[in-house]
C-alpha positions as CSV (number, residue, x, y, z in Angstrom):
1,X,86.9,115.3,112.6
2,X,90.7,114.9,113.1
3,X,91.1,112.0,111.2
4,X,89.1,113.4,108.4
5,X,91.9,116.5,108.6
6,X,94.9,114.3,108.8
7,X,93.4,112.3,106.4
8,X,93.3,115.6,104.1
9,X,96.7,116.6,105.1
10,X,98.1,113.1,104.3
11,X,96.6,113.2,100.8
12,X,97.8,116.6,100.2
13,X,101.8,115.6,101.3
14,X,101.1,112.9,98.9
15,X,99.9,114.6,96.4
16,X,103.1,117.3,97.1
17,X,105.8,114.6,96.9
18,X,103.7,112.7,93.2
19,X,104.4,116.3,92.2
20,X,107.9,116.3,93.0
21,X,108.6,113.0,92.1
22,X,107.3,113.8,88.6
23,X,109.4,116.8,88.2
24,X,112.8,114.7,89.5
25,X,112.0,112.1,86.8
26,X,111.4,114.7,83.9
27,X,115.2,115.7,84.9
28,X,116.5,111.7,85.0
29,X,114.8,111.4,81.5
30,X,116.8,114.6,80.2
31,X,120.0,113.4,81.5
32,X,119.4,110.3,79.2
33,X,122.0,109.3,76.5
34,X,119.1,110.7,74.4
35,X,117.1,113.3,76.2
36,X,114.1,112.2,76.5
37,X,111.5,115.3,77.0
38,X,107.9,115.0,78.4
39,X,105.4,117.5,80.0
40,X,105.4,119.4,83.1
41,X,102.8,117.7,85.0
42,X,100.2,120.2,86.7
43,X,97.4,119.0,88.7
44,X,94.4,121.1,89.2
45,X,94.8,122.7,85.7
46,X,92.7,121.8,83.2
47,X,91.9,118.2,81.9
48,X,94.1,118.6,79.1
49,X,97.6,119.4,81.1
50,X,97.5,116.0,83.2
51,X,96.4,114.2,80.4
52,X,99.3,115.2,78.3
53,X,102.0,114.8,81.1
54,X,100.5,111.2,81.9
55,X,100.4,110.1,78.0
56,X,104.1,111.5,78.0
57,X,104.9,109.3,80.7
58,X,103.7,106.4,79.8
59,X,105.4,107.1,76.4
60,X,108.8,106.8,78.3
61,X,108.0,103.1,78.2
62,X,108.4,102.4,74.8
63,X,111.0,105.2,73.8
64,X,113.3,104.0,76.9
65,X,114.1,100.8,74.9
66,X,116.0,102.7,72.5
67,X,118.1,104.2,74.8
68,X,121.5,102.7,74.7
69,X,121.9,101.9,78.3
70,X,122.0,98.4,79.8
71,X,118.7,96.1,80.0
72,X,118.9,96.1,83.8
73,X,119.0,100.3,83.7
74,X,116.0,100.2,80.8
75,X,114.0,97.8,83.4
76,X,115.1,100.3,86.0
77,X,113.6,103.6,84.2
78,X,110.3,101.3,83.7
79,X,109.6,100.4,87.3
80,X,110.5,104.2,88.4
81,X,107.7,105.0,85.6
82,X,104.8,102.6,86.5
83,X,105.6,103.1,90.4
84,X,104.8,106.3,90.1
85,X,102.0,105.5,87.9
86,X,100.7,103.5,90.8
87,X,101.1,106.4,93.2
88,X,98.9,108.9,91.1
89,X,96.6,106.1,90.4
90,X,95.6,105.4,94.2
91,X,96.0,109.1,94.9
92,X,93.3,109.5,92.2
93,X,90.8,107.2,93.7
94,X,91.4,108.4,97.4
95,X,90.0,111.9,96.3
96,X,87.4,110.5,94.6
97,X,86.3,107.5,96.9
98,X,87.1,109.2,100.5
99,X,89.1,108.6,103.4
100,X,91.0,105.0,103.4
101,X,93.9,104.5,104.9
102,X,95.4,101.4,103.0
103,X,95.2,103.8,99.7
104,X,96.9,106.4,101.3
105,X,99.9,103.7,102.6
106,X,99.8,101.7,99.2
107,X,100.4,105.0,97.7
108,X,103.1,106.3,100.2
109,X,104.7,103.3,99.4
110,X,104.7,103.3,96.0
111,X,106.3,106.8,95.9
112,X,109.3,105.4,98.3
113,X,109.8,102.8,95.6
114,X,110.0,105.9,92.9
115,X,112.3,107.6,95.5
116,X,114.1,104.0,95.4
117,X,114.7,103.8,92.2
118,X,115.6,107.2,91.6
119,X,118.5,106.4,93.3
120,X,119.5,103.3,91.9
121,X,119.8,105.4,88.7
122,X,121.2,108.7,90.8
123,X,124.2,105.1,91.6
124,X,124.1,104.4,87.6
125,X,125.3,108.0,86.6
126,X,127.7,107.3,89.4
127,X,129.2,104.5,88.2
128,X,129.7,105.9,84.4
């Protein structure tokens, strides 16, 4: 039984920090040289509200390449995006499928990559 609670807590920290992580992108993409705006992203709601927030972000994809920033900082935005992408993903399926451990480190590790490349673009605004 205490495995199945950590396991429970775990997925909900996770699912905390996706949350967050989401919300400290939104505010990356409006400090773009052209704010770029997408959906608040709200678990739990109905279907439509995570729907539109993931479409959004996977919209940031193509619109990023317009931005005029550097290749390397364009390449940079699209990692953070589909890292995070990778983190809801495996998040998704834990719920879903049950207790497993290696989703629940694949996707704590993909969120320390977003966390990773958040600040590699926190060191971009630095450097301008």
């Amino acid at each position: 039984m205490a495995d199945h609670d950590n396991h429970r807590e775990r997925l909900l920290t996770l699912m905390e920090a996706l949350v967050g992580a989401y919300a400290y992108v939104q505010a990356l993409l409006k400090d773009l040289p052209l704010p770029v705006i997408i959906p608040d992203f709200q678990p739990g709601e109905d279907e439509e509200g995570p729907v539109t927030a993931l479409m959004g972000l996977n919209r940031v994809r193509e619109v990023v390449a317009d931005e005029p920033i550097s290749e390397r900082d364009k390449r940079t935005f699209e990692h953070m995006v589909l890292d995070w992408f990778t983190a809801y993903e495996l998040l998704v399926i834990t719920r879903m499928a049950g207790p497993a451990p290696w989703r629940l480190d694949a996707a704590e590790f993909a969120l320390n990559r977003v966390v990773t490349w958040i600040e590699v673009i926190e060191g971009i605004d630095d450097e301008s």
